[in-house]
C-alpha positions in Angstrom: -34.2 -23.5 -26.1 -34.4 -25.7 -23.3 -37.2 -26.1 -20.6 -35.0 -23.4 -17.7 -35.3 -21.0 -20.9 -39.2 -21.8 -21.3 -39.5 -21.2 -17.5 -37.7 -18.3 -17.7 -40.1 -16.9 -20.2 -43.0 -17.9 -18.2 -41.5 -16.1 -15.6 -41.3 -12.9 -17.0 -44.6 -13.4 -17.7 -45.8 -13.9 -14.4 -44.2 -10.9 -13.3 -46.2 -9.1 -15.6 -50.0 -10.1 -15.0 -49.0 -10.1 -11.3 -48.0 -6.3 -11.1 -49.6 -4.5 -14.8 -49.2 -1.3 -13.8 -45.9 1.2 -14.1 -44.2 3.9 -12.8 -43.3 7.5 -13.9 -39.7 6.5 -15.2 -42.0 3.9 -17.6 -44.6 6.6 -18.8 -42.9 8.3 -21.6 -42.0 5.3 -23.7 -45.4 3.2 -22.6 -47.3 6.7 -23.7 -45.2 6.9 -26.8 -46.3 3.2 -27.5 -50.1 4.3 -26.4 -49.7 7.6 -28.7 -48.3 5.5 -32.2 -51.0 2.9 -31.7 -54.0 5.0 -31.3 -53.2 8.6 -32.9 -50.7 7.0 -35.6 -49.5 10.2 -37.7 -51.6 12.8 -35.7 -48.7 13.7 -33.8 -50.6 17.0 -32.5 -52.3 14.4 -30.1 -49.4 12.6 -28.6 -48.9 13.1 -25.1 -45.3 14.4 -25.4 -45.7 18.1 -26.5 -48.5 18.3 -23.6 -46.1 16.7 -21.1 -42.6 17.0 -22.5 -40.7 15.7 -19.0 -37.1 17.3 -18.7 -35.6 16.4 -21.3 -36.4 14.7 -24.8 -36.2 10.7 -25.0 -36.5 8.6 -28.3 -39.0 7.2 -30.1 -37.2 4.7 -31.8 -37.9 1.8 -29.0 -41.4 2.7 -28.9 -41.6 2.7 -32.3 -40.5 -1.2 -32.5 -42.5 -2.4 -29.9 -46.0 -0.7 -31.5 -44.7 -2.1 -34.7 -44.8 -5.6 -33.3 -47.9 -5.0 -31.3 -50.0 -3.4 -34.2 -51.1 -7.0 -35.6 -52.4 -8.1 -32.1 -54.7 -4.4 -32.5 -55.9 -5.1 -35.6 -56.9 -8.5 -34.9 -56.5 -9.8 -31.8 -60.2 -9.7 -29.9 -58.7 -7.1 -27.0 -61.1 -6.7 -23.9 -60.1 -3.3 -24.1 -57.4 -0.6 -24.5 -55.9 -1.7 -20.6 -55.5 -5.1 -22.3 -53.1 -3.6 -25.1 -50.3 -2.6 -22.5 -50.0 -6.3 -21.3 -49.1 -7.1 -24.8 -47.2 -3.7 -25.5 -45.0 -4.7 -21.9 -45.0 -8.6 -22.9 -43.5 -8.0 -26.6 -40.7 -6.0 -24.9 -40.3 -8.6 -22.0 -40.0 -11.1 -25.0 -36.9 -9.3 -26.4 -35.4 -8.7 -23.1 -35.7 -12.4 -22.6 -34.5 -13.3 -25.8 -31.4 -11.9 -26.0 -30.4 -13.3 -22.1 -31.1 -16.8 -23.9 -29.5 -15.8 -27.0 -26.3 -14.8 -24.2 -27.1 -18.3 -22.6 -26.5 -19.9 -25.8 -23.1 -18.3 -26.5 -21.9 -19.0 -22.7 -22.6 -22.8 -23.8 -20.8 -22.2 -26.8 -17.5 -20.5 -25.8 -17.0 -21.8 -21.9 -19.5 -25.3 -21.7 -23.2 -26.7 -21.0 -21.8 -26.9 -17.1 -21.5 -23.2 -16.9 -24.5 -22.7 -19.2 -26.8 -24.4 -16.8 -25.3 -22.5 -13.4 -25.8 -19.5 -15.6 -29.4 -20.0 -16.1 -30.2 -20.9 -12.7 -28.1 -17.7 -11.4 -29.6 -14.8 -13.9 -33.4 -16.5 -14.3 -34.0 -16.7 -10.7 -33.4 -13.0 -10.1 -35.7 -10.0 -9.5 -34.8 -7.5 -10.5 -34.2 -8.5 -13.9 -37.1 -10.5 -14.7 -39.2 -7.8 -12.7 -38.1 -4.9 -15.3 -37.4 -7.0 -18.6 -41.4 -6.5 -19.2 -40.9 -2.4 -18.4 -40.7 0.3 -20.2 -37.9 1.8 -18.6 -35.1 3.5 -21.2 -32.8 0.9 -19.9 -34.2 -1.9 -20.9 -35.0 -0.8 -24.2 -30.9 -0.5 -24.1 -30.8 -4.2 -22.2 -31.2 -6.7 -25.5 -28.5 -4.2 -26.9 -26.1 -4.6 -24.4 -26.4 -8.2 -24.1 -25.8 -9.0 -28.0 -22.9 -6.8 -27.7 -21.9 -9.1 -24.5 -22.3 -12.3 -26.7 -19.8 -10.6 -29.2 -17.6 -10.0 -27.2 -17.2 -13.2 -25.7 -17.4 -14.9 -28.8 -14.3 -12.7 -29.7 -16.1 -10.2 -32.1 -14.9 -7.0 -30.1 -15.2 -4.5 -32.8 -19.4 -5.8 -33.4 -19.3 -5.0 -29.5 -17.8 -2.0 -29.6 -20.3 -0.9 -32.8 -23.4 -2.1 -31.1 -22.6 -0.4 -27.6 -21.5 2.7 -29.4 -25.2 2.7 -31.5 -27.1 2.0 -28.2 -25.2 4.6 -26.6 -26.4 7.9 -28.7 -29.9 5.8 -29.0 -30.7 4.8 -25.8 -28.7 5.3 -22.7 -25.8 8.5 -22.6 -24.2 6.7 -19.6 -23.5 3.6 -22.4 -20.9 5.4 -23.4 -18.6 4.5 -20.1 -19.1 0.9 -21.1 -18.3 1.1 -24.8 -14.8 3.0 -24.0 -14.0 0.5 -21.6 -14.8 -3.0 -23.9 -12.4 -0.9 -26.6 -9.7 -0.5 -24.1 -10.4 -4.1 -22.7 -10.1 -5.5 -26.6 -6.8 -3.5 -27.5 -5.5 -5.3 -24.5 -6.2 -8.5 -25.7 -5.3 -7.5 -29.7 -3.2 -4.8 -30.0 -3.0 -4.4 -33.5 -6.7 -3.7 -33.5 -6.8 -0.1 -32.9 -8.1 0.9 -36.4 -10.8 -1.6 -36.7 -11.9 -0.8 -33.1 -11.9 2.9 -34.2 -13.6 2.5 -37.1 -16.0 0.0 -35.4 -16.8 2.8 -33.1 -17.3 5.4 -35.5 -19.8 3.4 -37.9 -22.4 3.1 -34.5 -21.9 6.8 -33.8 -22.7 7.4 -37.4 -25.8 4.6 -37.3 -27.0 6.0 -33.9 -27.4 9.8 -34.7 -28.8 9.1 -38.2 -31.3 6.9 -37.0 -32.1 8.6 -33.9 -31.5 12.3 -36.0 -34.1 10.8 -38.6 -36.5 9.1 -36.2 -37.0 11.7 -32.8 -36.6 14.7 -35.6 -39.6 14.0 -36.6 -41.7 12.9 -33.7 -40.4 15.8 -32.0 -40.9 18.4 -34.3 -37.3 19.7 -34.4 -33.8 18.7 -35.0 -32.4 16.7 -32.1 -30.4 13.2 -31.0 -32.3 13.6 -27.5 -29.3 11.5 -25.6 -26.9 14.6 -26.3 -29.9 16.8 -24.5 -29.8 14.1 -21.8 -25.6 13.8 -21.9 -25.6 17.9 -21.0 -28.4 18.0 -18.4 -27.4 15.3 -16.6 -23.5 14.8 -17.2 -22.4 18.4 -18.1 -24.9 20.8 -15.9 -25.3 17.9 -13.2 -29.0 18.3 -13.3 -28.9 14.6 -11.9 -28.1 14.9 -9.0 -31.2 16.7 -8.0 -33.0 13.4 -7.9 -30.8 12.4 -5.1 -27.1 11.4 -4.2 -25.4 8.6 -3.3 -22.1 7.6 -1.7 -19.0 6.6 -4.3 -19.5 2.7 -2.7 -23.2 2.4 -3.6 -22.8 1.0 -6.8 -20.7 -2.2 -5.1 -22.2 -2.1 -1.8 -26.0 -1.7 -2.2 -27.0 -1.8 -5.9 -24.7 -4.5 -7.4 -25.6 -6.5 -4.5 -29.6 -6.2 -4.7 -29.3 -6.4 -8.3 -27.1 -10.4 -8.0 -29.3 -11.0 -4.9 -27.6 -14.7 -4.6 -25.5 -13.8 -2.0 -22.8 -16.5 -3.5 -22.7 -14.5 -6.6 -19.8 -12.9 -5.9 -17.6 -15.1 -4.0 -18.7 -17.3 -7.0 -17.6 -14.5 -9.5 -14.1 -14.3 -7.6 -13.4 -18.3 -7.8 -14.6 -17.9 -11.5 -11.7 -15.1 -12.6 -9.6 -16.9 -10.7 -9.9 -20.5 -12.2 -10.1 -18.8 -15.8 -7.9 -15.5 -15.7 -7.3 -15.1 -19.1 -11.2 -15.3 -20.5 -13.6 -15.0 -17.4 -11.1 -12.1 -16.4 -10.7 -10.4 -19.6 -14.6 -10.5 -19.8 -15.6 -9.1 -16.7 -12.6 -6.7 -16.3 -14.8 -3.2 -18.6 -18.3 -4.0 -17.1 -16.2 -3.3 -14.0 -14.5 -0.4 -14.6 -17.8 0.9 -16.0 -19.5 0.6 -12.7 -16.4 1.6 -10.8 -16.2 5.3 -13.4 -19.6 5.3 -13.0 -19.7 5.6 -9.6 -18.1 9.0 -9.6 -21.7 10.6 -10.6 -23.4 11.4 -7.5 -26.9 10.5 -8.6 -27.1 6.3 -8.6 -29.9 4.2 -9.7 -29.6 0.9 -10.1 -30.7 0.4 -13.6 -28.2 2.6 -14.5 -25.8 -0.1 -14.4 -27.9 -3.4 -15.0 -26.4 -4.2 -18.0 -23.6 -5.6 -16.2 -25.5 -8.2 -13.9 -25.1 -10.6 -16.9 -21.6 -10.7 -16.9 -21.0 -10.6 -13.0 -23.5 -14.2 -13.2 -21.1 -15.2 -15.7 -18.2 -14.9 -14.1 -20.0 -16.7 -10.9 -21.7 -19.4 -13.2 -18.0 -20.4 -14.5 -17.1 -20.7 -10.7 -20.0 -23.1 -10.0 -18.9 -25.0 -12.2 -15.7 -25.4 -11.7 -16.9 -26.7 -8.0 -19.6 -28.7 -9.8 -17.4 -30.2 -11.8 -15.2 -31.5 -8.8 -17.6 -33.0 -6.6 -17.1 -36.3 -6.9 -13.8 -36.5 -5.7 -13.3 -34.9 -2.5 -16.7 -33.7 -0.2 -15.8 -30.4 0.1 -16.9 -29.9 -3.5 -20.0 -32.3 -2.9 -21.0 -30.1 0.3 -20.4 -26.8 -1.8 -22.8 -27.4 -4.4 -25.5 -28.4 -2.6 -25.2 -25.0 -0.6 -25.0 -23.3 -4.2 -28.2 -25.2 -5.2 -29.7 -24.2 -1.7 -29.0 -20.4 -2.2 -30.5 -20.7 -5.8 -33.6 -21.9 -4.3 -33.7 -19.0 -1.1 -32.7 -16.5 -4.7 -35.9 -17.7 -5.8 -38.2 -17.9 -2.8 -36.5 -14.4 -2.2 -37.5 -13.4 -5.4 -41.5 -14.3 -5.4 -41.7 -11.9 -1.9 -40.2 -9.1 -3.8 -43.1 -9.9 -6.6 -45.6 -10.1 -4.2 -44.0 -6.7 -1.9 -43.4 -4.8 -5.6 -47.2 -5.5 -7.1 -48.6 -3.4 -3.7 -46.9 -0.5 -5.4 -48.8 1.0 -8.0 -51.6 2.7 -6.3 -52.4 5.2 -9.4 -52.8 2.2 -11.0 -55.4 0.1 -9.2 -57.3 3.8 -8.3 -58.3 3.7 -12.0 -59.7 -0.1 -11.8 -61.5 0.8 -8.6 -63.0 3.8 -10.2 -64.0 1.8 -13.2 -65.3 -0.9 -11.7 -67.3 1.5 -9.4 -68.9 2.9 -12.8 -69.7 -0.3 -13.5 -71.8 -1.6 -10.2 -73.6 1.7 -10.4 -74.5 1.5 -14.0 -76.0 -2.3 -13.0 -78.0 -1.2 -10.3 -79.1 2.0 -12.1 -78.9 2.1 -15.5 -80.0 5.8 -15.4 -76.0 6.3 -14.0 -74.8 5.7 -17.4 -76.2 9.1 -18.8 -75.1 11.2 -15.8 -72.0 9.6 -16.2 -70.8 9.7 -19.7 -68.9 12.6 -20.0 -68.0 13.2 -16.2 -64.2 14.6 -15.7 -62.4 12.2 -13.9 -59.1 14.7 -12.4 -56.1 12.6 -11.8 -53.2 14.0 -9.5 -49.2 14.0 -10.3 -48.7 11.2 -7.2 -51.5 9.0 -9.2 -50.3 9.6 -12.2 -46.8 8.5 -11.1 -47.5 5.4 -9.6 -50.0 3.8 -12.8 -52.5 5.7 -13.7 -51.4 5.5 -17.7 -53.1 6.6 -20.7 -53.7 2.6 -21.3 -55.4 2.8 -18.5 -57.5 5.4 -19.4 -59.9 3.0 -21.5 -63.6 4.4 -21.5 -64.7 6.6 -24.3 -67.5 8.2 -22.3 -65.1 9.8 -19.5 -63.1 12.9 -20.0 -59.6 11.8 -18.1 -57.9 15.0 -16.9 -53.9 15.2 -15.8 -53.7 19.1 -15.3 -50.8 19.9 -13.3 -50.7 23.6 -13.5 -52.3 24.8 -10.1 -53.7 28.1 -11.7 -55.4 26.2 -14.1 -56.6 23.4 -11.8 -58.8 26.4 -9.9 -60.3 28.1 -13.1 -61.4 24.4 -14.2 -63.1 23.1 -10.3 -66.4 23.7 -11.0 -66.2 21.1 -14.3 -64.4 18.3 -12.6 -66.6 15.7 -11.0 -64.7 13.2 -9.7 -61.4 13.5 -8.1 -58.3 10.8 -7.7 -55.8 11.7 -5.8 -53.0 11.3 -2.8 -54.8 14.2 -0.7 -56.8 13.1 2.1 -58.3 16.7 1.9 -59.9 17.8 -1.6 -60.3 21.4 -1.2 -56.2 21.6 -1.0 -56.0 20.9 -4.7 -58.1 23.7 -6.1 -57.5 26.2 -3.3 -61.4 26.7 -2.0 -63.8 24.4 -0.2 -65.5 22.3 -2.5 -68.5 20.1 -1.7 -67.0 16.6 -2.1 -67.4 13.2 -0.8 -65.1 10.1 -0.5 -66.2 7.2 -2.7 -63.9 5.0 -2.0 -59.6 4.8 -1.9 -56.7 2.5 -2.6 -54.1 1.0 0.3 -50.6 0.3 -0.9 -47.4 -0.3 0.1 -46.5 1.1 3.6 -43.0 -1.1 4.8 -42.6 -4.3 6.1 -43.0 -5.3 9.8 -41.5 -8.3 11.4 -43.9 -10.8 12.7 -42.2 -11.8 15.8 -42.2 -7.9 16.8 -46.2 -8.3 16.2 -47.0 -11.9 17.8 -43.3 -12.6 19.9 -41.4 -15.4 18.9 -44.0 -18.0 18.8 -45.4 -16.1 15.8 -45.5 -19.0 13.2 -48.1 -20.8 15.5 -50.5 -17.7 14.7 -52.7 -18.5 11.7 -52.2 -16.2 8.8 -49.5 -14.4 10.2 -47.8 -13.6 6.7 -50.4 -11.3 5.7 -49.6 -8.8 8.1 -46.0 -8.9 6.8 -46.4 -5.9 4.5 -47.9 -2.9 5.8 -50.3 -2.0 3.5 -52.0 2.3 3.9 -54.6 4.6 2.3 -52.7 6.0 -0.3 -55.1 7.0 -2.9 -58.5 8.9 -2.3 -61.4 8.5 -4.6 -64.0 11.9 -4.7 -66.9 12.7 -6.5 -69.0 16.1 -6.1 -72.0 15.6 -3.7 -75.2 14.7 -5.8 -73.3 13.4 -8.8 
């Protein structure tokens, strides 16, 4: 490691403690994490049979990560249970980071330090990336994956490539499966004659993948299943996806790929660096391409579905840097160029620690649950009686709030009965037990379906859009003191009720 790899970490890290909380796409693997720490074998109490989502994922990434966090539970002096999903998110923003050094390492390695240094400033002062790698989203429990198999295959090792990509794709991620027919294609291109050991090298991941995930989500499920092949058919087969949304054919190149780079040189970059070095930079890049351009043919796009590639695209701009670099002392042209390179590194950055600041107003569920619990606490100092006619009060949390934070990590005090009904028959029969309500509806009495005697306690703002200052305060708007807090539009999103004389 050098210190760029330190910062990097550090980084990560920051994005972490400055926005904790999740979102739904997070919650099954953060709840299976929540449910092997604190339930252990009792698998009747794990949160998946109550809320199964639409299809089955695996345990297996959860299963790591709780392994690894286990010592920190048994010994570690933990404020509370809130405090565990810090460590849960920063052991898996420890891997992520890890194997983007480990990927580092090898760039050094096979193409020089010169293009291992524009690499690092290129992938670490991203967002998106260093946002996520702390996030328990399925596809970053596929990232480290995907990068080792990356550093294979530019080390020359395509059949460990084509292995690895072929275990992560009946693990993890269905879509992986694009990617690891295209790195086989790419590598027969480059050795013919490999064909049997790329076959083989294929097979002995499928076989890996579905006995470990067979073995492993088998029992944590409570039936036979690889849950990717129920994800392959809903998604790929039925096109269940594209009820989440549709997107043009382009998107992939001309919105997500872009926001995902976010150096705006990236690409030109990318384009000077297959040029310079056909044969390897070329070679490299040419299946994470053709993934994202087969890719694009399902309607439904998200960007994480293809951020495994960023890597390789910061590659492929890293080797152009520094074939610039590497020229600028003899004519000013190359001189001029990397200072502009170095500039746009730093506006990636400054860009970067907006979109931190912009993301972290996001999670209202999230910070309803603090403000609830800290309001239990100032009413327990000034009245200690509160306590009593407090400690087993049901606390009903809505889908929206559940969605955007609210967690079972978050669910820390053993006094308070945390309810997530979502069934609307059953929210009715149960109104007279709740006594405090949190939730995205201005107007109570629409949850349960009858007035109900309830009054606001208290709610959560978050994020609402972004308004341009010198729309606000004309063009003169930098002379106004404090004018970058009214940047982002911040609204009452999150309603805290409790029943009138609780």
């Amino acid at each position: 490691m050098d210190l760029l790899d330190v910062l990097f970490l550090v980084l990560i890290i920051v994005h972490l403690v400055v926005s904790p909380y999740t979102k739904v796409e997070e919650s099954f693997n953060l709840h299976a994490v929540h449910d092997l720490l604190i339930h252990g074998r009792d698998l009747q109490a794990y949160d998946h049979f109550e809320f199964p989502g639409v299809v089955p994922r695996t345990f297996i990434g959860a299963l790591v990560v709780s392994l690894l966090a286990k010592p920190f539970q048994l010994f570690a002096p933990l404020s509370s249970k809130f405090a565990l999903q810090y460590i849960c998110r920063g052991i898996l923003g420890v891997i992520n980071w890890a194997s983007i050094v480990s990927l580092r390492h090898t760039v050094s390695k096979v193409f020089g330090r010169s293009t291992a240094l524009w690499f690092a400033l290129f992938q670490y002062t991203q967002f998106h990336t260093t946002y996520y790698a702390s996030r328990t989203l399925p596809n970053m429990f596929a990232f480290p994956l995907t990068m080792l198999a990356t550093s294979f295959l530019i080390s020359g090792k395509s059949a460990k490539a084509v292995a690895l990509l072929a275990f992560t794709t009946i693990v993890f991620r269905a879509e992986l499966l694009i990617l690891t027919a295209t790195v086989a294609v790419s590598s027969l291109f480059r050795r013919p004659r490999s064909l049997g050991a790329i076959i083989f090298a294929g097979s002995v991941g499928v076989c890996l993948g579905i006995a470990a995930s067979g073995l492993v989500d088998s029992y944590f499920w409570d039936f036979p299943l690889v849950p990717e092949f129920y994800g392959f058919y809903f998604n790929a087969i039925k096109g269940q996806s594209a009820n989440w949304g549709t997107e043009p054919w382009h998107s992939y190149f001309s919105l997500h790929l872009p926001k995902l780079l976010l150096n705006p040189v990236t690409i030109p970059l990318a384009l000077i660096g297959v040029y310079v070095d056909l044969q390897r930079v070329g070679m490299t890049l040419a299946p994470y391409a053709a993934f994202v351009c087969i890719y694009s043919l399902q309607p439904h796009k998200e960007w994480r579905f293809i951020v495994y590639v960023v890597p390789v695209f910061v590659l492929a701009a890293a080797v152009g840097a520094a074939w610039i670099s590497n020229r600028m002392q003899k004519k000013v042209i190359y001189l001029a160029t990397t200072i502009g390179v170095l500039a746009c590194v730093a506006g990636t950055l400054m860009i970067s620690a907006g979109m931190l600041a912009v993301s972290s107003t996001n999670y209202p569920g999230g910070y309803a649950v603090a403000a609830f619990h800290e309001g239990l606490d100032q009413l327990a100092a000034r009245k200690a009686a509160v306590a009593d006619v407090l400690a087993n009060v049901t606390v009903h949390f809505d889908i929206p709030s559940c969605m955007s934070g609210a967690t079972l990590f978050t669910f820390s005090r053993d006094n308070i009965v945390y309810d997530r009904t979502e069934d609307f028959d059953e929210l009715k029969n149960m109104a007279g037990d709740i006594g405090v309500l949190v939730t995205f509806e201005k107007k109570p009495d629409t949850i349960f379906g009858r007035q109900q005697d309830w009054v606001e306690t208290g709610n959560v703002r978050a994020f609402a859009g972004l308004a341009a200052p010198w729309r606000q305060y004309g063009p003169r708007f930098w002379q106004r003191e404090g004018w970058w807090n009214d940047i982002v539009r911040l609204e009452e999103r999150v309603f805290i009720f409790a029943r009138r004389g609780l």
